[in-house]
C-alpha positions as CSV (number, residue, x, y, z in Angstrom):
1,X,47.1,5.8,-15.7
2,X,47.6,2.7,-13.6
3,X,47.6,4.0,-10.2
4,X,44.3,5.6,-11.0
5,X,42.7,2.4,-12.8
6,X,44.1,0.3,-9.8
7,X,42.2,3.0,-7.3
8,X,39.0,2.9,-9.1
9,X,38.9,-0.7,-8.6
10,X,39.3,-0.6,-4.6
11,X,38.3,1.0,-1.9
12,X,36.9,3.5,-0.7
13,X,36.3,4.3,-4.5
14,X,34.6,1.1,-4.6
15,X,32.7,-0.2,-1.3
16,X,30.5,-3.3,-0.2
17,X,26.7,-2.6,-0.5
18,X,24.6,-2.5,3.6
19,X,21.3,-5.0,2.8
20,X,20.8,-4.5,5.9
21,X,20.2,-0.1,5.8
22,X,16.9,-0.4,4.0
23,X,18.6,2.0,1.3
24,X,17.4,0.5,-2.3
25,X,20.1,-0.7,-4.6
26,X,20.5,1.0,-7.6
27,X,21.6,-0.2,-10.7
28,X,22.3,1.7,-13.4
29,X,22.5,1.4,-17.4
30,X,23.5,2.6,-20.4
31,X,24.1,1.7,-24.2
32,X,25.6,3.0,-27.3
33,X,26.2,2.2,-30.4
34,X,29.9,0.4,-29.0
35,X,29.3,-1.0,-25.6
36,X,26.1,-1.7,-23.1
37,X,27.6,-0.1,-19.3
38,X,26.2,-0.2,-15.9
39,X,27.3,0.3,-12.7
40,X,25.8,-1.2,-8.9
41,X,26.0,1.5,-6.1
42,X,23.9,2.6,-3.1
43,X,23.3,6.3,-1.4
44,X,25.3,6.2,1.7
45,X,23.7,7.9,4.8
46,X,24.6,11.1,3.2
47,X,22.8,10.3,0.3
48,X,26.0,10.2,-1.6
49,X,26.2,8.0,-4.4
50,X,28.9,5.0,-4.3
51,X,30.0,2.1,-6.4
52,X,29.8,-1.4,-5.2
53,X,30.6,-3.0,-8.6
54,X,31.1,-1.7,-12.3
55,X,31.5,-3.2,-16.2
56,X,30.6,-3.1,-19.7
57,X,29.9,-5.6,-22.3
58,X,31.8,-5.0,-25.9
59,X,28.8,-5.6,-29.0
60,X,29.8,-8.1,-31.3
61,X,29.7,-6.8,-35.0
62,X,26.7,-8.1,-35.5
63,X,24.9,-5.9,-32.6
64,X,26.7,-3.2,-33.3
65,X,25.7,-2.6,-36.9
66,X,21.7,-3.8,-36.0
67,X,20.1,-0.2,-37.3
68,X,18.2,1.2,-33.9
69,X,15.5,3.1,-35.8
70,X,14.8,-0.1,-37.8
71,X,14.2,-1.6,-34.6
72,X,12.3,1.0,-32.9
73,X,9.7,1.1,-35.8
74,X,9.4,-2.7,-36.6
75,X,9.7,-3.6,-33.0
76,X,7.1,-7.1,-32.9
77,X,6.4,-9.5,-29.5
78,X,9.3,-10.2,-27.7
79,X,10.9,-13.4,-27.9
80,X,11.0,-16.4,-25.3
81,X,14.3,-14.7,-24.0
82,X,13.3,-11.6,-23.3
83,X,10.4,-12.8,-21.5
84,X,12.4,-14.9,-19.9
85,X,14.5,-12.1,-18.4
86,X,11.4,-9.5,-17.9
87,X,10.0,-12.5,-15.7
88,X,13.0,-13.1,-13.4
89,X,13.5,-9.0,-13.0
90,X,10.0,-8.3,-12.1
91,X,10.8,-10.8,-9.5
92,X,12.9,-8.1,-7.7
93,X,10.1,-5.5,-7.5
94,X,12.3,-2.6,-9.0
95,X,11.5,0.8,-9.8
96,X,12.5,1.6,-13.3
97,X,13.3,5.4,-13.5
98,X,14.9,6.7,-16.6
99,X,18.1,9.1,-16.0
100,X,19.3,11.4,-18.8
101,X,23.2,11.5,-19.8
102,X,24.2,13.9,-17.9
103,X,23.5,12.6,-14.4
104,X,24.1,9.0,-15.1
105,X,27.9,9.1,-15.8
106,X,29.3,6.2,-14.5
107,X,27.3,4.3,-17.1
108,X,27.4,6.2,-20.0
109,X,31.3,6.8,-20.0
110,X,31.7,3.1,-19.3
111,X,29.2,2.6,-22.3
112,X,31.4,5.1,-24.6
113,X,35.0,4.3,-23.5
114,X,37.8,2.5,-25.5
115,X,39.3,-0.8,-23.9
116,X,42.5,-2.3,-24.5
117,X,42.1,-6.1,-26.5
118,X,37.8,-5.0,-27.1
119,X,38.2,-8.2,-29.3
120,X,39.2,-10.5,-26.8
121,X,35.6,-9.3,-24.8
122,X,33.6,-10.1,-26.9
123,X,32.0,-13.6,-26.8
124,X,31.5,-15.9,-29.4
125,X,28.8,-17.7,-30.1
126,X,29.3,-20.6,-28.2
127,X,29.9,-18.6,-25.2
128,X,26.9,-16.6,-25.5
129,X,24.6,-19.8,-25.4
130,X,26.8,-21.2,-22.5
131,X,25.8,-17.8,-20.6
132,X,21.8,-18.6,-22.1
133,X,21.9,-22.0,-20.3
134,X,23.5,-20.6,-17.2
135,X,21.0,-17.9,-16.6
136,X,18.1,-19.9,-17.0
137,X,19.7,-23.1,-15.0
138,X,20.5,-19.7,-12.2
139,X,16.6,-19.0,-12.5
140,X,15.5,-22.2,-11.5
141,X,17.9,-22.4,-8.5
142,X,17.0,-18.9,-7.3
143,X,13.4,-19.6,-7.4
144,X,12.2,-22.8,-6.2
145,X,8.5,-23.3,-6.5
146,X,6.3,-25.2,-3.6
147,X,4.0,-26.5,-6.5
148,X,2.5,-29.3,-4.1
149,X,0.7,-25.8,-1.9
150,X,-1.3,-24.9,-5.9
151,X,-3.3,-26.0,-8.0
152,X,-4.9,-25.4,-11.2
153,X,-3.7,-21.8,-12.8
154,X,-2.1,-20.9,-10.2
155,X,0.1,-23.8,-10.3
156,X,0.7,-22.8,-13.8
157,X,1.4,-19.7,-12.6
158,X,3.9,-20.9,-10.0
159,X,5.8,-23.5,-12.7
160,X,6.4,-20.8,-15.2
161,X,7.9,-18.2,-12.9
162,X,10.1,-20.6,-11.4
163,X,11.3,-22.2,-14.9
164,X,10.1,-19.5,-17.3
165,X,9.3,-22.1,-19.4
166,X,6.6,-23.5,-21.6
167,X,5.3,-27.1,-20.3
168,X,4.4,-29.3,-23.3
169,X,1.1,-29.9,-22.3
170,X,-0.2,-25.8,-22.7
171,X,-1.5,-25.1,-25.8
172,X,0.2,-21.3,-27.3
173,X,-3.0,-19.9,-26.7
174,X,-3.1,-21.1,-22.9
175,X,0.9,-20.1,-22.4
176,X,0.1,-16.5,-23.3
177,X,-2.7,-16.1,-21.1
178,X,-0.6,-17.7,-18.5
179,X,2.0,-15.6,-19.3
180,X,-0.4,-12.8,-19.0
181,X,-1.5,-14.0,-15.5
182,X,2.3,-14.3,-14.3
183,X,3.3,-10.7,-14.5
184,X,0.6,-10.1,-11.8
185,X,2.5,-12.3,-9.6
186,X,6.2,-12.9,-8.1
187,X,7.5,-16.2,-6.1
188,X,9.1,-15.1,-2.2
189,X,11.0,-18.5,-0.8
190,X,8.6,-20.8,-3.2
191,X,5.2,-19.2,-2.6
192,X,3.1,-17.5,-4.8
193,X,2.4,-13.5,-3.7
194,X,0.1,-11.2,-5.3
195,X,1.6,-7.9,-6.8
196,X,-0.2,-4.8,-5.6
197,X,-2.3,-2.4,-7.5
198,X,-0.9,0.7,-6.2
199,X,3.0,0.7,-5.7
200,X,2.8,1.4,-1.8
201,X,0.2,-1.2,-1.4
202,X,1.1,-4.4,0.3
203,X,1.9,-8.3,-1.3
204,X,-0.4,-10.5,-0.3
205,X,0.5,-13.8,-0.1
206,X,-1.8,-16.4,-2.1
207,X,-3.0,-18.8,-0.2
208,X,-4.2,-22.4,-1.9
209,X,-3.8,-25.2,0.4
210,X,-6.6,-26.3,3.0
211,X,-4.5,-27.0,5.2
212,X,-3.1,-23.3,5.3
213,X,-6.3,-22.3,5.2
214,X,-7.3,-24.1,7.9
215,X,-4.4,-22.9,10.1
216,X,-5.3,-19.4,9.6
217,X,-8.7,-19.4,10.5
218,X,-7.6,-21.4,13.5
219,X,-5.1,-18.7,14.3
220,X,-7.6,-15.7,13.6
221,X,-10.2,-17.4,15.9
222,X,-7.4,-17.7,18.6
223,X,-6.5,-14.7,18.5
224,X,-9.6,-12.1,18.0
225,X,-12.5,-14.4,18.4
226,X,-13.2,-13.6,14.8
227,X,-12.6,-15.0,11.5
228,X,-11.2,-12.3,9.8
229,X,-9.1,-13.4,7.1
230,X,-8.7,-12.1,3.3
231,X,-7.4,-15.2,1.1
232,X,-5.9,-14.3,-2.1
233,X,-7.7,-15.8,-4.9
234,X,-7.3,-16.1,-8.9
235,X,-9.8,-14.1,-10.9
């Protein structure tokens, strides 16, 4: 039983992931009523799947007695948390697909399986607000916002996907709407891009600044002799 634990934890069971291929990455998930699992892999040029990294989390008492179809039926807004984390995943553009049991195994057994010492895994509470701040102090660092190229909403816009935060100056009212707003938006290397309508259409940039402005009509002009250009604006 070691041997084969220590080989599903190297290679080639487990390989690095190409983000350079163009392949997506796919992550997949899973949760019972014992332990949430999910697995990061990647189709090789084959179109085989592989493993690049794999691990479950152990529910505390507490989440593992919550009653599901209590939830499901009384399920209100979500809280700030959640938000915060559908914010920062939309921020990937991912394609969620659901998978039934059968064909995603490496999550569901991992979600189902026994482990030696489950008490030591799970965190307390402490740790789990230590994780809290982490995440959203790893949000702020992965998405720096250019907030000196926006104004007005869409500066709003650009502040609360890069803290997922509410500023003390927005009313609850105005922090839902621009909550609301946000999801229709993502931040690329601290600028503010458009989400497309369709899923194969293209991000648009949004474009605020006049001096940006200005540089692109210059650049149009130079180029075509025409001012062609489609600026992204807030409606």
């Amino acid at each position: 039983m070691e041997k084969l634990k220590r080989a599903l934890q190297n290679p080639p069971v487990l390989r690095r992931l190409d983000y350079t291929c163009g392949r997506p990455i796919v992550v997949t998930v899973d949760t019972s009523p014992r332990a949430d699992g999910w697995a990061i892999g990647q189709d090789d040029v084959d179109g085989v799947r592989f493993a690049g990294r794999f691990g479950a989390k152990i529910l505390t008492g507490r989440q593992h007695c919550l009653p599901l179809l209590g939830m499901i039926a009384n399920c209100s807004t979500p809280d700030i948390t959640i938000v915060r984390w559908i914010a920062y995943v939309r921020n990937f553009n991912p394609q969620l697909k659901h998978i039934v049991g059968k064909k995603n195994v490496v999550a569901d057994m991992l979600s189902r399986a026994r482990y030696e010492g489950e008490e030591e895994m799970v965190l307390t509470a402490e740790e789990e607000e230590r994780r809290e701040a982490w995440c959203q102090v790893s949000v702020s660092e992965v998405l720096p916002f250019r907030d000196y190229l926006y104004s007005g909403r869409l500066c709003d816009i650009g502040f609360y996907l890069s803290s997922l935060e509410k500023r003390e100056d927005w009313s609850d009212a105005e922090f839902k709407k621009i909550r609301q707003k946000a999801y229709g938006f993502l931040l690329r290397e601290g600028y503010l891009w458009k989400r497309p309508k369709r899923r194969d259409g293209e991000f648009l940039r949004v474009v605020d600044d006049e001096d940006t402005k200005l540089e692109l009509l210059k650049k149009c002009h130079e180029l075509y002799g025409l001012v062609i250009v489609e600026f992204v604006l807030l409606t």
